[in-house]
C-alpha positions as CSV (number, residue, x, y, z in Angstrom):
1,X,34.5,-50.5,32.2
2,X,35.3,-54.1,31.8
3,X,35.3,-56.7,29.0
4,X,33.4,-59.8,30.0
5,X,31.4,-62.8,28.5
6,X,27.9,-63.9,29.2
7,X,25.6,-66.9,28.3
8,X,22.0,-65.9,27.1
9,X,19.3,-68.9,26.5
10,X,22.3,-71.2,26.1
11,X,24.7,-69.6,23.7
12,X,27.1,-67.6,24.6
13,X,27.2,-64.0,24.5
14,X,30.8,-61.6,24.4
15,X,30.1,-58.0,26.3
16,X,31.9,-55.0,24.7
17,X,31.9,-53.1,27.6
18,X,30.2,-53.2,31.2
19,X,29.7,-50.8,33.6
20,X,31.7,-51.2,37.1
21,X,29.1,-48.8,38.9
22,X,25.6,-50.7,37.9
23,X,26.9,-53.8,36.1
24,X,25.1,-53.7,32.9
25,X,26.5,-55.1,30.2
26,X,26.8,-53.6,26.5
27,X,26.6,-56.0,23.7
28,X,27.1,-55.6,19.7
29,X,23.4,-55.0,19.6
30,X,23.3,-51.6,21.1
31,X,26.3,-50.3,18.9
32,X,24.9,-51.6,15.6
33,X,21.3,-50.0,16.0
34,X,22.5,-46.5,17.2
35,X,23.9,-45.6,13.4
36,X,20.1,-46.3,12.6
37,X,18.5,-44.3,14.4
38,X,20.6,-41.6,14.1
39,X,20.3,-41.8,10.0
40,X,17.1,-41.9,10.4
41,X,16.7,-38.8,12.9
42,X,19.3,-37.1,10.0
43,X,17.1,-37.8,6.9
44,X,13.6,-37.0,9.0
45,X,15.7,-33.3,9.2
46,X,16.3,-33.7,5.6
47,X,13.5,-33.8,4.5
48,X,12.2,-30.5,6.5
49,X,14.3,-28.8,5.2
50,X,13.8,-29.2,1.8
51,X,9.7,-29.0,2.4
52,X,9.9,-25.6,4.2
53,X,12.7,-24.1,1.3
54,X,9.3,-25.5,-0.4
55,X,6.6,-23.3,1.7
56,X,8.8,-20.4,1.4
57,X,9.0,-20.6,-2.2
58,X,5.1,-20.9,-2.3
59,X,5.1,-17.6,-0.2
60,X,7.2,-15.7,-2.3
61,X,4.9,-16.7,-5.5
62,X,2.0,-15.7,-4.1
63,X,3.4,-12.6,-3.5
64,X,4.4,-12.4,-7.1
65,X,0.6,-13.5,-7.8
66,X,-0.6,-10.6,-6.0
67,X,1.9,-7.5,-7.5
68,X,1.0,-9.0,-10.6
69,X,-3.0,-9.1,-10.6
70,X,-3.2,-5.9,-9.0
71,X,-1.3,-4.5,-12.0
72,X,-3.7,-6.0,-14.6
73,X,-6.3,-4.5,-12.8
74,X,-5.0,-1.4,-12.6
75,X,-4.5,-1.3,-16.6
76,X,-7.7,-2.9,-17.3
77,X,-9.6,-0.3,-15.7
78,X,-7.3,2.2,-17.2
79,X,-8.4,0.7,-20.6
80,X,-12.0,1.0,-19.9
81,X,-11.7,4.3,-18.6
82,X,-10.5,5.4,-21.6
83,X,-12.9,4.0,-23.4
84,X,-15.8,5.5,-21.6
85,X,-14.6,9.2,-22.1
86,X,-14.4,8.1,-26.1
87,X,-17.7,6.8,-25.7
88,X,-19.7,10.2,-23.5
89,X,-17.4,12.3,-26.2
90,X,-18.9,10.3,-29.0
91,X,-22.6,10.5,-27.9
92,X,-22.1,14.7,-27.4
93,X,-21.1,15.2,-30.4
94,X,-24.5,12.9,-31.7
95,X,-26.5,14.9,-29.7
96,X,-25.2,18.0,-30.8
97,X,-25.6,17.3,-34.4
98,X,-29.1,15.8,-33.8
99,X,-30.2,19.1,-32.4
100,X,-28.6,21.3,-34.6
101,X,-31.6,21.5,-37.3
102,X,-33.7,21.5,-34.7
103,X,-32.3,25.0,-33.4
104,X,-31.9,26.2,-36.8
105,X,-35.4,25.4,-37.2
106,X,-36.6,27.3,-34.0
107,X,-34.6,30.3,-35.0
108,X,-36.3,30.1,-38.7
109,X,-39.8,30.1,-37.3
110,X,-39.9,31.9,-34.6
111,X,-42.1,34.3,-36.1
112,X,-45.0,31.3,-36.9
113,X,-45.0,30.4,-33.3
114,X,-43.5,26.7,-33.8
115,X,-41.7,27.0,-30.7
116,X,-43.9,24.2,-28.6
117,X,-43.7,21.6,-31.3
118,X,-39.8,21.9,-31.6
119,X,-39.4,21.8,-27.5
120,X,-41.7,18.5,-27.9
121,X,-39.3,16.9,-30.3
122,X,-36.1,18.0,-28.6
123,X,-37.9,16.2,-25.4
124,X,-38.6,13.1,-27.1
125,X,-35.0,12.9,-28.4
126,X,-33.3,13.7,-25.0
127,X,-35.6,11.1,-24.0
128,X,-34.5,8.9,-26.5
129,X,-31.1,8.8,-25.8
130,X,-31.2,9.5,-22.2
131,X,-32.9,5.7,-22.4
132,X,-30.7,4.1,-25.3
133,X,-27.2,5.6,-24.2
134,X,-25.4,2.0,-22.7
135,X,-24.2,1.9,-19.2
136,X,-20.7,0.7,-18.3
137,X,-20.1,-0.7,-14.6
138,X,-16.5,-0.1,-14.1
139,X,-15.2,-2.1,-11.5
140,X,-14.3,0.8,-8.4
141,X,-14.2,-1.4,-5.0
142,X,-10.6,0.2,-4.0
143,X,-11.5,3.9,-5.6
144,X,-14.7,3.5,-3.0
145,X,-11.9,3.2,0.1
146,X,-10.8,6.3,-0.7
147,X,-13.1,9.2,1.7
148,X,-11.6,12.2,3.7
149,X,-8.2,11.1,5.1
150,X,-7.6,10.4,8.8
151,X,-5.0,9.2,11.2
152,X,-6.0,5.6,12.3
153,X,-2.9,3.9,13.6
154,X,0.3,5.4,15.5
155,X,3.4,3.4,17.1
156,X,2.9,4.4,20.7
157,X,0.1,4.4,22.5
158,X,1.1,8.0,24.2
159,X,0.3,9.6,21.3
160,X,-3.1,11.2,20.8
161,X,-5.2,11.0,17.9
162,X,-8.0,13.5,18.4
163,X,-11.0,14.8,16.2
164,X,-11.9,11.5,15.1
165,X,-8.6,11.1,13.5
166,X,-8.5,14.6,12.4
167,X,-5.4,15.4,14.6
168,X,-2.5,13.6,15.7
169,X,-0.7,15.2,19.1
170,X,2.9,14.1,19.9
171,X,3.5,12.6,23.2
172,X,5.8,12.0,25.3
173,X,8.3,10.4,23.1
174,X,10.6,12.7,20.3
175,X,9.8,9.7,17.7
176,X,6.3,9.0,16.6
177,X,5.0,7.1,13.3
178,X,1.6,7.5,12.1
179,X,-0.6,6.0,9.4
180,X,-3.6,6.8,7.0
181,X,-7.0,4.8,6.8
182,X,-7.5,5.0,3.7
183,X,-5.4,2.6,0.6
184,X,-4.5,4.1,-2.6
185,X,-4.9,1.7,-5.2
186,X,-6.0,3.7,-8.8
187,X,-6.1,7.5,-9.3
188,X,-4.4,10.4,-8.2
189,X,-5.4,12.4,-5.0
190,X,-4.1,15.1,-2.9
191,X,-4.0,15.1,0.7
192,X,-3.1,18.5,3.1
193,X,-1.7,18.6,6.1
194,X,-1.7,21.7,8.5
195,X,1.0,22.4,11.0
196,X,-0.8,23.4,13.9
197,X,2.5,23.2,15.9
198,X,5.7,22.1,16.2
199,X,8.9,23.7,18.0
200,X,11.1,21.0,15.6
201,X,10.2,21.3,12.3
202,X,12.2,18.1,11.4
203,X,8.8,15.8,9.8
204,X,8.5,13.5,7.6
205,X,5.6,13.3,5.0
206,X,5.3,10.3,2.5
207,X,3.5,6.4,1.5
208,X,4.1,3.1,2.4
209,X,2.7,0.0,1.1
210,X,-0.1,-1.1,3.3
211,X,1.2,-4.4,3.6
212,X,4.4,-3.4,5.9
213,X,3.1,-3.2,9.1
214,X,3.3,-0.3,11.9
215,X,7.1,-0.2,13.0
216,X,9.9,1.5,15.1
217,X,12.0,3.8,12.2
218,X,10.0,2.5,9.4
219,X,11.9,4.9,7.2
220,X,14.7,2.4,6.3
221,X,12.0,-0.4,4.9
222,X,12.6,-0.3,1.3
223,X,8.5,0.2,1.3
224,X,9.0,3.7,2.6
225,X,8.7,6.7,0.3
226,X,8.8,10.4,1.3
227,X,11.0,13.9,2.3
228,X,11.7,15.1,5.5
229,X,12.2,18.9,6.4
230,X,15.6,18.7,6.4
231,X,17.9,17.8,3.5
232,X,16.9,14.0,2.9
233,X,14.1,12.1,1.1
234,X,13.5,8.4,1.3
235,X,13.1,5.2,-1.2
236,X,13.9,1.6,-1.1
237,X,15.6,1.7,2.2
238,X,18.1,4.1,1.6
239,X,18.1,8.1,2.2
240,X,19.3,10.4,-0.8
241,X,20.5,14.2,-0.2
242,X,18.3,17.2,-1.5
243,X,19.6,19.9,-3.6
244,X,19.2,23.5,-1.1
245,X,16.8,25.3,-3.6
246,X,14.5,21.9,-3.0
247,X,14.1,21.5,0.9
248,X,11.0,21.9,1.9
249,X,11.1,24.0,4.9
250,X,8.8,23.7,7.3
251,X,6.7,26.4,9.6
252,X,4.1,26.5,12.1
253,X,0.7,27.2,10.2
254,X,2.3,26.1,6.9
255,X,-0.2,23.5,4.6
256,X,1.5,20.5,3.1
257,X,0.2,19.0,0.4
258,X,1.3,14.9,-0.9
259,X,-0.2,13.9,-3.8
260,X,-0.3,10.3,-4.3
261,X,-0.5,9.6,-7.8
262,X,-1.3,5.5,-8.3
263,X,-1.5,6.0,-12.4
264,X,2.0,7.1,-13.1
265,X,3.6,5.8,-9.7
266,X,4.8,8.8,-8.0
267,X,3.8,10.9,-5.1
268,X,4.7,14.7,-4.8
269,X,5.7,16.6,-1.6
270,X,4.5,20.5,-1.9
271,X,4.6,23.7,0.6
272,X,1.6,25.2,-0.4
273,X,3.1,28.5,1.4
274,X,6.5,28.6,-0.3
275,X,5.7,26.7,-3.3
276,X,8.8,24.2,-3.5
277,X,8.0,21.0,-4.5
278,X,9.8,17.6,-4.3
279,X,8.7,14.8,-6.8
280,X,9.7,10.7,-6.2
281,X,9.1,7.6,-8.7
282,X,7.7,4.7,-6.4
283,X,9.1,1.4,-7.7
284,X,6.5,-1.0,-7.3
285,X,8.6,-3.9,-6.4
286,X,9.5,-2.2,-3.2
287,X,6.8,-0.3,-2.2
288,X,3.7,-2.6,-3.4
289,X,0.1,-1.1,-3.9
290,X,-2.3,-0.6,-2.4
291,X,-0.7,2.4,-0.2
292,X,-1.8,4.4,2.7
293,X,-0.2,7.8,4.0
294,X,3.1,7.6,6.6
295,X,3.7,10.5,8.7
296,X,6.6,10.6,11.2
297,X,6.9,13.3,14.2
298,X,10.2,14.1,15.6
299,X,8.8,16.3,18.6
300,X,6.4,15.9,21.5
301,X,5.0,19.1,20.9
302,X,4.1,18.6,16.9
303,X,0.2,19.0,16.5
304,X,-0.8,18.2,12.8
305,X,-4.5,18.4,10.9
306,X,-5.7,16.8,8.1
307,X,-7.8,18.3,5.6
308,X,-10.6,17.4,3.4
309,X,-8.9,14.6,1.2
310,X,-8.6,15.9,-2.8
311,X,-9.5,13.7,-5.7
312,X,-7.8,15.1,-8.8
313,X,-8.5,11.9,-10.9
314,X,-10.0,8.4,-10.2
């Protein structure tokens, strides 16, 4: 590089630096516009930034939108549920007392053969109400999801799912996650699970929230909630130690039965053979609703059935 002077359109012009190999030139020009361009390239960045932190803020509130509506659903419909037992109690017991002289009645005259006239009147009263009693829609698009359980979606394709999703057959790998169809959203209902076979009894039974999708070792997402065979049950990520008298051994032939319980928040892991039961709170925050069932295999030889799904309460 050399320092040299130049005369451009008749005034003279003062190179900062040339190059020896091609001879071009380098004047205060291209020095002075570089710091533009590069502030400009630095605040374009800038201003990314700041609009995706924006977008993922957006995100996160419409998730917050979503926990939030499903809750006042949920105790909404709770309300009006409670209101329409009030309500068939209420019209029982007008029924009953609306009848009452009525039987009294029959029993009194018996002998005189008023029996047809009374049966006429009790007919037009059923009637009566039967058309003046109000109806309530209550609003039960998710309860409606809910039919007979089934497997629908496993990790690895290997795996079998046989009997229209009736059975799920281990394959060839030791570590297999499966998932329900159906998403618990209001009510309690039980689901049973046979052990057809299994040489490892190590299984894991439990929920997810149907918005975390089909993983490798899904057990560690803070969604996951459950008990394995062995001496651990699962929540919010982490694994927690069971008391001895509480592991829930498992057997070929033995029936397990989860309860998912959406109105309290809790789901219940039972050995219908032995009896022991383990019970877990489901925190919400982690583990959003709706949920659908999560069983994991740990053998290639584990056969499972599901049977006909419960509904204790909807």
């Amino acid at each position: 590089m050399t320092f040299s002077t130049s005369t451009e359109a008749g005034r003279k012009k003062t190179e900062i630096i040339s190059c020896e190999g091609c001879s071009h030139g380098f004047y205060s020009k291209h020095f002075t516009n570089q710091p533009d361009l590069s502030s400009d390239d630095l605040k374009n960045s800038l201003d990314w930034q700041t609009e995706k932190q924006s977008f993922y803020q957006a995100i996160e509130q419409i998730n917050r939108w979503e926990v939030q509506s499903i809750l006042k659903i949920h105790q909404r419909t709770n309300g009006l549920r409670q209101q329409l037992s009030e309500l068939i109690k209420t019209r029982t017991e007008e029924t009953k007392n609306r009848l009452q002289p009525l039987t009294q009645e029959t029993n009194a005259d018996c002998a005189y053969d008023m029996q047809p006239n009374i049966i006429s009147q009790s007919s037009v009263i059923v009637k009566s109400i039967h058309q003046n009693a109000p109806v309530h829609h209550v609003p039960t698009g998710f309860i409606r999801d809910v039919t007979n359980e089934c497997f629908a979606q496993v990790f690895h394709n290997n795996e079998q799912i046989d009997e229209k999703g009736c059975i799920v057959q281990g394959g060839s790998d030791s570590y297999v996650e499966v998932l329900g169809k159906n998403k618990y959203v209001l009510g309690v209902y039980r689901v049973r699970l046979y052990i057809q076979n299994s040489m490892d009894t190590r299984l894991f039974f439990g929920i997810n929230s149907k918005s975390t999708f089909l993983q490798s070792i899904s057990c560690r997402a803070p969604s996951t909630y459950g008990s394995s065979s062995n001496t651990r049950s699962f929540s919010n990520g982490k694994y927690n130690r069971i008391c001895k008298e509480n592991i829930i051994n498992i057997r070929v032939n033995d029936v397990i039965s989860l309860i998912i319980d959406c109105e309290y928040f809790k789901i219940s892991i039972i050995n219908e053979c032995t009896e022991i039961e383990q019970e877990l709170a489901v925190d919400t925050k982690y583990c959003a609703l709706p949920w659908h069932l999560q069983v994991i295999l740990l053998d290639n030889n584990t056969r499972i059935r599901i049977l006909p799904t419960e509904i204790i309460a909807e």
